[in-house]
Legacy VTK file of the C-alpha trace (Angstrom):
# vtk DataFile Version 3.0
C-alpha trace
ASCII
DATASET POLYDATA
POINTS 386 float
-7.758 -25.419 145.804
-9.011 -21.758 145.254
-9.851 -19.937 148.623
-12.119 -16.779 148.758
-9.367 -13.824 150.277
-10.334 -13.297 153.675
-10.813 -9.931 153.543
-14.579 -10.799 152.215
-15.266 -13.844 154.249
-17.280 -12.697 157.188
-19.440 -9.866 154.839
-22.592 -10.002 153.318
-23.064 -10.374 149.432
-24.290 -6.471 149.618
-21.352 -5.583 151.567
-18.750 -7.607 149.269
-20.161 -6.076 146.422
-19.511 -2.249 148.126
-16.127 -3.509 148.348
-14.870 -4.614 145.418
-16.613 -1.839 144.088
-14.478 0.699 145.974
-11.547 -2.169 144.762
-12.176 -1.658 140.934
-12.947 1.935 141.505
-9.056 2.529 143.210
-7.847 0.875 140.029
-9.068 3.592 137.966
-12.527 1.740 136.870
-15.702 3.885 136.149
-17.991 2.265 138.727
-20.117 4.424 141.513
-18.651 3.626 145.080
-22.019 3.147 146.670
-24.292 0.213 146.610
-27.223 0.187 143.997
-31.004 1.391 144.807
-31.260 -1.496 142.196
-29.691 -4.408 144.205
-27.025 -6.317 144.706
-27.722 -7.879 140.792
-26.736 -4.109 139.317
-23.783 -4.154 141.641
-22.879 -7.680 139.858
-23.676 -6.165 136.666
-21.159 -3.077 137.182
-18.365 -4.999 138.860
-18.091 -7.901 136.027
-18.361 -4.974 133.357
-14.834 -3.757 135.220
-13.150 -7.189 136.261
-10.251 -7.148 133.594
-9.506 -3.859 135.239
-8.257 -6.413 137.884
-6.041 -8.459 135.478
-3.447 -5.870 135.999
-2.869 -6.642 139.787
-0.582 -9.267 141.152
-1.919 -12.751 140.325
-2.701 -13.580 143.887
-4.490 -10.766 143.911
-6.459 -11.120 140.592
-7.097 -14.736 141.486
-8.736 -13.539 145.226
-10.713 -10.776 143.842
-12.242 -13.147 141.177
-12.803 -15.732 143.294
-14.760 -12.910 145.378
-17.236 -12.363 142.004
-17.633 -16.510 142.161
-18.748 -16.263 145.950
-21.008 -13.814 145.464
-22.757 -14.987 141.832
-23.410 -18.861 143.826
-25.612 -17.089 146.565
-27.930 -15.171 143.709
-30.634 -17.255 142.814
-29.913 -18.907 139.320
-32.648 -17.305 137.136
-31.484 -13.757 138.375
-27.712 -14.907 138.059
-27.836 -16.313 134.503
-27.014 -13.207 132.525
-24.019 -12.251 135.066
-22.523 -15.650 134.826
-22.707 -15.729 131.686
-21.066 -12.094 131.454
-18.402 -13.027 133.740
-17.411 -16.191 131.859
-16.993 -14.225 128.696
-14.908 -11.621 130.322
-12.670 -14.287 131.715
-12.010 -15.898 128.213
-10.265 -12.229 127.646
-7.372 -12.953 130.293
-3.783 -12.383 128.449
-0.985 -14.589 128.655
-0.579 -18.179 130.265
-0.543 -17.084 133.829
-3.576 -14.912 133.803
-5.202 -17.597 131.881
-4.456 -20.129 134.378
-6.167 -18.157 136.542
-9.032 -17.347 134.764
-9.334 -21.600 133.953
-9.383 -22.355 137.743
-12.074 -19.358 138.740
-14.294 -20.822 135.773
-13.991 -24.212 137.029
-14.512 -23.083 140.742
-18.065 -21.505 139.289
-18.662 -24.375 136.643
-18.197 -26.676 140.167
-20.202 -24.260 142.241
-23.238 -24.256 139.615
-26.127 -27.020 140.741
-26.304 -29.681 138.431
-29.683 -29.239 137.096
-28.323 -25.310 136.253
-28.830 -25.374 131.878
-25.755 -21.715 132.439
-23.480 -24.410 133.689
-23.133 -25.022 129.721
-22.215 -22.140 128.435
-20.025 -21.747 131.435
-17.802 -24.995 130.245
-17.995 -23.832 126.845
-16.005 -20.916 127.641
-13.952 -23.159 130.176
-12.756 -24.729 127.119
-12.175 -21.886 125.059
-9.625 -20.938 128.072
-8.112 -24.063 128.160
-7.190 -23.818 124.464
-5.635 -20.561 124.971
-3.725 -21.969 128.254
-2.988 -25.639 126.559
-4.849 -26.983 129.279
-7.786 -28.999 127.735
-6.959 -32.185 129.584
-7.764 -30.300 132.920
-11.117 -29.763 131.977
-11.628 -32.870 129.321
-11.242 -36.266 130.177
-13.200 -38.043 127.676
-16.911 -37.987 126.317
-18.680 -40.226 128.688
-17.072 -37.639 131.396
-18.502 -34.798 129.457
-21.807 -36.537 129.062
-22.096 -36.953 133.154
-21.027 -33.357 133.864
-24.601 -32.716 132.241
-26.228 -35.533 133.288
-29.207 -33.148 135.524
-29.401 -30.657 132.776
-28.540 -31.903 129.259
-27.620 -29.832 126.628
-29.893 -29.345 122.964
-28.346 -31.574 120.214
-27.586 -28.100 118.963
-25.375 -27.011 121.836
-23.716 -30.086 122.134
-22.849 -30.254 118.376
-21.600 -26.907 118.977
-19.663 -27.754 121.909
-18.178 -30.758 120.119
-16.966 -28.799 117.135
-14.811 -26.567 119.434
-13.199 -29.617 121.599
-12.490 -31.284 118.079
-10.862 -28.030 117.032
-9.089 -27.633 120.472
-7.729 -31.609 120.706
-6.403 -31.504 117.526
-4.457 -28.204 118.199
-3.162 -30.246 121.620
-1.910 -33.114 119.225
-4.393 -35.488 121.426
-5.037 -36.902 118.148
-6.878 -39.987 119.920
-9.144 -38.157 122.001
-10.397 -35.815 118.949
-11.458 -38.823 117.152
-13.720 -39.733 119.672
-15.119 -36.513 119.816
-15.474 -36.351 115.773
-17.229 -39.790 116.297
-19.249 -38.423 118.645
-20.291 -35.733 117.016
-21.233 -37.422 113.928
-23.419 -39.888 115.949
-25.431 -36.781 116.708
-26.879 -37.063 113.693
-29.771 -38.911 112.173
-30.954 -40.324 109.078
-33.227 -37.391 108.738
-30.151 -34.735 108.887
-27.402 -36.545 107.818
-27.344 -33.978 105.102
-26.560 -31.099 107.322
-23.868 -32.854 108.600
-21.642 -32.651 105.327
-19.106 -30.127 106.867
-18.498 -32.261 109.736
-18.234 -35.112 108.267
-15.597 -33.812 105.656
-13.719 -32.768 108.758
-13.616 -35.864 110.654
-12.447 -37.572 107.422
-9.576 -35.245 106.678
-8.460 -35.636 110.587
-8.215 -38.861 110.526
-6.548 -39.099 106.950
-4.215 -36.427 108.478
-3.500 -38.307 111.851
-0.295 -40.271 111.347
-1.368 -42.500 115.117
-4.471 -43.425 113.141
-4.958 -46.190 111.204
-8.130 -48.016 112.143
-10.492 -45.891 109.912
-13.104 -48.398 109.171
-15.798 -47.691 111.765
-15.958 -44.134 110.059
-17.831 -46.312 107.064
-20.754 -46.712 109.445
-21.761 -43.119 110.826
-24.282 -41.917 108.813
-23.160 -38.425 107.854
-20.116 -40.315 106.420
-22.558 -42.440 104.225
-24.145 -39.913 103.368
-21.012 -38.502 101.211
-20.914 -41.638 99.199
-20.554 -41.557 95.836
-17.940 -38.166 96.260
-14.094 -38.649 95.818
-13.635 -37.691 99.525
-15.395 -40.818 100.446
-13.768 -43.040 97.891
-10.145 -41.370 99.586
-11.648 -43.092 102.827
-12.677 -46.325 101.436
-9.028 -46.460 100.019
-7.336 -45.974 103.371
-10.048 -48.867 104.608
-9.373 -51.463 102.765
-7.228 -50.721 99.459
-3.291 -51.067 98.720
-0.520 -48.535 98.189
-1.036 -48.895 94.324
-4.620 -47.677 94.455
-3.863 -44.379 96.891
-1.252 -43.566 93.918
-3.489 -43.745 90.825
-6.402 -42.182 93.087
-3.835 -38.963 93.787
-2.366 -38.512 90.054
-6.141 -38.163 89.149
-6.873 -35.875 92.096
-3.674 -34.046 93.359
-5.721 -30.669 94.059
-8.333 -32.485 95.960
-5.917 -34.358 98.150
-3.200 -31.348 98.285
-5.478 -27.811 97.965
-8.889 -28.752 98.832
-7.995 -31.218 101.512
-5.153 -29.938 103.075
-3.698 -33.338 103.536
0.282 -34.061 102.989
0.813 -36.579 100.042
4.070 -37.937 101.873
2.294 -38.610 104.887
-0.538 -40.523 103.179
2.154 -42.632 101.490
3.444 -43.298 104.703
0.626 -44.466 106.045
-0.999 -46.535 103.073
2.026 -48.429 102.959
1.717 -49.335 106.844
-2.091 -50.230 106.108
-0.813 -52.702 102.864
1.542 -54.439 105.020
-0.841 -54.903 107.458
-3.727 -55.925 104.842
-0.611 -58.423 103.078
0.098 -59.882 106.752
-3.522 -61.072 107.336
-3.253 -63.890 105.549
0.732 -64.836 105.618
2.829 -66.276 108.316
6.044 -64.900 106.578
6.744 -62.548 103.437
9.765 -61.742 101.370
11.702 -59.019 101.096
10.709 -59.173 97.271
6.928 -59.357 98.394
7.553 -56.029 100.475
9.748 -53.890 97.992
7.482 -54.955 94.986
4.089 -54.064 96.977
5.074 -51.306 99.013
7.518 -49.702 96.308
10.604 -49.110 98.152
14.146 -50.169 97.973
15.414 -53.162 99.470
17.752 -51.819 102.150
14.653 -49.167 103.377
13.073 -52.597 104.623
14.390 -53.203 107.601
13.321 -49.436 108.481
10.228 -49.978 107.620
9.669 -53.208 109.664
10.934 -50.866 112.625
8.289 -48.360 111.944
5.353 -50.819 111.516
6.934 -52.539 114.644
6.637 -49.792 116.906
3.137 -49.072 115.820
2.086 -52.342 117.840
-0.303 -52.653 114.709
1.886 -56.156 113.820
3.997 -58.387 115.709
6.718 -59.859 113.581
10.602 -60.386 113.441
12.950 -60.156 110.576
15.696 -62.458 109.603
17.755 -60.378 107.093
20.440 -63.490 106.401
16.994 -65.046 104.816
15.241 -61.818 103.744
12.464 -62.552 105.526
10.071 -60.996 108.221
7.933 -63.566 109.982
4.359 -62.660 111.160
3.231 -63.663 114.639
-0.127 -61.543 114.761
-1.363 -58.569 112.958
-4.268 -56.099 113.492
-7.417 -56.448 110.694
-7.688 -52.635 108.872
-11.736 -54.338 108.747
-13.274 -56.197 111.282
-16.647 -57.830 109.102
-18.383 -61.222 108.355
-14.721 -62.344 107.616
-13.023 -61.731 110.323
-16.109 -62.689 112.979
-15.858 -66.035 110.969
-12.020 -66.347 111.227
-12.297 -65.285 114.950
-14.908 -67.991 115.350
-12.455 -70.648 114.017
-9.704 -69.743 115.959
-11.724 -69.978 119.116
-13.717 -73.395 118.171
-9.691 -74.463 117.235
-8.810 -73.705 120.246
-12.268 -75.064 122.101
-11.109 -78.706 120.521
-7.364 -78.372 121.298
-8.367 -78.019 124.900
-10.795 -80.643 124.781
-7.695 -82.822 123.505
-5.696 -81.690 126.557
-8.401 -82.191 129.160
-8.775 -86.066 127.451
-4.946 -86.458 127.906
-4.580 -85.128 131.118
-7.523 -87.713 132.405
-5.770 -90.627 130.499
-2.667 -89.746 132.538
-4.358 -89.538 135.907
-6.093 -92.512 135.439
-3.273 -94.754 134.518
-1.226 -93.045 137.118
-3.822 -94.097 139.609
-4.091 -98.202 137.785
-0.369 -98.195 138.859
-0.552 -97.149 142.326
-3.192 -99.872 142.709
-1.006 -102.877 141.215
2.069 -101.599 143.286
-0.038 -101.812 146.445
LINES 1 387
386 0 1 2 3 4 5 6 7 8 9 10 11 12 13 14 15 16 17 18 19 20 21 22 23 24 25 26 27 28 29 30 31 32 33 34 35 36 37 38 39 40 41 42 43 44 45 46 47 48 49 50 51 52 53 54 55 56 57 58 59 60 61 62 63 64 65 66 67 68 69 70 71 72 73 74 75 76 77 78 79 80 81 82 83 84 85 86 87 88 89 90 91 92 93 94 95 96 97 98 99 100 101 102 103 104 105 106 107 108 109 110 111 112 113 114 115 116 117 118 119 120 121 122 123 124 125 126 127 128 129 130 131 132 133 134 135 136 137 138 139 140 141 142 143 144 145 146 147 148 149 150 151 152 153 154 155 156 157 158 159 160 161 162 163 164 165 166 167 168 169 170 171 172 173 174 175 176 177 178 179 180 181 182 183 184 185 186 187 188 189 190 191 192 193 194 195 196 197 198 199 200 201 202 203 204 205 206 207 208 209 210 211 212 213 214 215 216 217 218 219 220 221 222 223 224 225 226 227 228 229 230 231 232 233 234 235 236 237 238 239 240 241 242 243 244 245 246 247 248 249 250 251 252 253 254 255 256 257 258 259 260 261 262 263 264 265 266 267 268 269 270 271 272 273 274 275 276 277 278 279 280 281 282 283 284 285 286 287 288 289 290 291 292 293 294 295 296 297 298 299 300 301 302 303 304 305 306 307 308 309 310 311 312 313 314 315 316 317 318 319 320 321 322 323 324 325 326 327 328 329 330 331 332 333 334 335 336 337 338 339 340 341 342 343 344 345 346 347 348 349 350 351 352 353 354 355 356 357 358 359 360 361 362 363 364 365 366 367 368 369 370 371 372 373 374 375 376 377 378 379 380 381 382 383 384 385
């Protein structure tokens, strides 16, 4: 995908280095033009102090004569390359505009690629991969999930620390994408980082990965949040009784929770008040449908306090959520429930799920038992007629 420029193919790392030295120094760059008594490392040194000079090339040019630092940093043996790598990936995160940060996204790849495994630089070179990608929109072309980012450091793992702080900027960069779905997982992540022993330092986080998820109108399954420890930790404070409402409490209760705390929700959270009464009337139909084949319009207007002809809107919007499967016959005013999603999944539901199953066990068993009645006197007939 990214070629070296043929000009520096068939020279040595000294020789490349004279060259794009005498490169940078034709674009006006105060470099010497001659090699260093030092070694090739100074050379390094003075060419990545100059690169951006480059960014004002053509971009097949900028992309060739980067690519050209790349080739030369992956021959330079790691301990005597960190510093420069990590020099060069900070200059790159400087590149202006989307089509010099393209470019700078695929050269820091190409060297993040490049880098052996067991390399601990290769970290700080994808944290800086990533803080291109945000500025380029790109993050899916370096993200794909966490269990991919956990095997691109499989040889070399990062500290808790660093991968905290790694976390907190993919977080910050997935929600600015909209990939709502995939920053969850990353807050989850994040939070899992944590033990019992410094749940407490986790508070920040922890308010953050609340608020997103408050915030996220594609989520509504909040209840494994309950369990992470830093989350816990915050129990007792009205930002954790807001989650335990959007858990497993009704429309009526997010109401009287926000006249007591407007500022909290509005100014200290951030979070829209609209939105949230969007959403916690979603979650109480879905919480009213867990036990109920049908409901009535009445049922829906009275419990999720809107007006009778905003119903069948509504039943489109929690349709199309896939949350609940249900149809609505407006001649009756009703909506029929075929299956819902559980806001909780506990001792209740494993029990219900357990019922349904040994239900189902039996009904089979019936079957099987009816099936072997049927064969047999199928096969008592073909006897008498022979």
């Amino acid at each position: 995908m990214l070629n070296v420029p043929a000009v520096f193919i068939d020279l040595t790392p000294e020789d490349q280095a004279v060259e794009l030295l005498v490169y940078f120094k034709s674009l006006g760059a105060d470099v010497p033009e001659d090699k260093s008594p030092k070694g090739i490392e100074d050379d390094l040194n003075q060419i990545i102090n100059v690169c951006e000079t480059c960014f004002k090339a053509n971009e097949a040019e900028v992309e060739s004569v980067l690519n050209a630092i790349v080739s030369m940093l992956v021959v330079i043996p790691v301990n005597r390359a960190e510093q420069l790598i990590l020099s060069f990936s900070k200059k790159l995160t400087k590149a202006k505009g989307q089509k010099l940060g393209l470019i700078a996204l695929r050269v820091l790849w190409l060297l993040f690629q490049s880098l052996d495994e067991h390399c601990p630089i290769r970290y700080y070179v994808y944290y800086h991969l990533i803080q291109i990608a945000k500025q380029v929109e790109q993050v899916r072309a370096v993200f794909r999930g966490v269990e991919h980012l956990k095997q691109q450091f499989v040889a070399s793992p990062p500290t808790t620390e660093q991968m905290q702080k790694l976390l907190r900027l993919l977080h910050q960069v997935l929600v600015a994408s909209k990939e709502s779905e995939l920053a969850a997982k990353v807050m989850i992540e994040l939070l899992s980082t944590y033990t019992t022993e410094n749940a407490s330092q986790a508070r920040e986080d922890a308010q953050r990965c609340i608020v997103a998820a408050l915030g996220d109108p594609e989520t509504f399954l909040l209840d494994p949040l309950l369990s992470l420890k830093p989350v816990r930790f915050l129990e007792g404070e009205l930002i954790h009784q807001l989650l335990t409402i959007f858990v497993s409490e009704k429309l009526t209760d997010y109401i009287k929770f926000y006249q007591n705390n407007k500022e909290l929700i509005e100014v200290e959270l951030g979070l829209d008040h609209e939105r949230n009464l969007k959403k916690m009337r979603l979650l109480t139909f879905m919480q009213l449908a867990e036990g109920a084949t049908e409901m009535s319009f009445n049922t829906i207007t009275s419990e999720l306090q809107i007006k009778e002809e905003e119903v069948e809107a509504f039943i489109i919007e929690v349709l199309k959520t896939k949350l609940v499967r249900a149809r609505m016959d407006q001649a009756a005013k009703k909506v029929y429930i075929a299956s819902t999603m559980h806001r909780t999944f506990g001792r209740p539901q494993w029990q219900q799920l357990r019922d349904t199953l040994a239900s189902w066990k039996a009904n089979l068993a019936n079957v099987q038992e009816g099936m072997k009645a049927v064969v047999s006197a199928q096969m008592e007939l073909a006897q008498q007629i022979q």
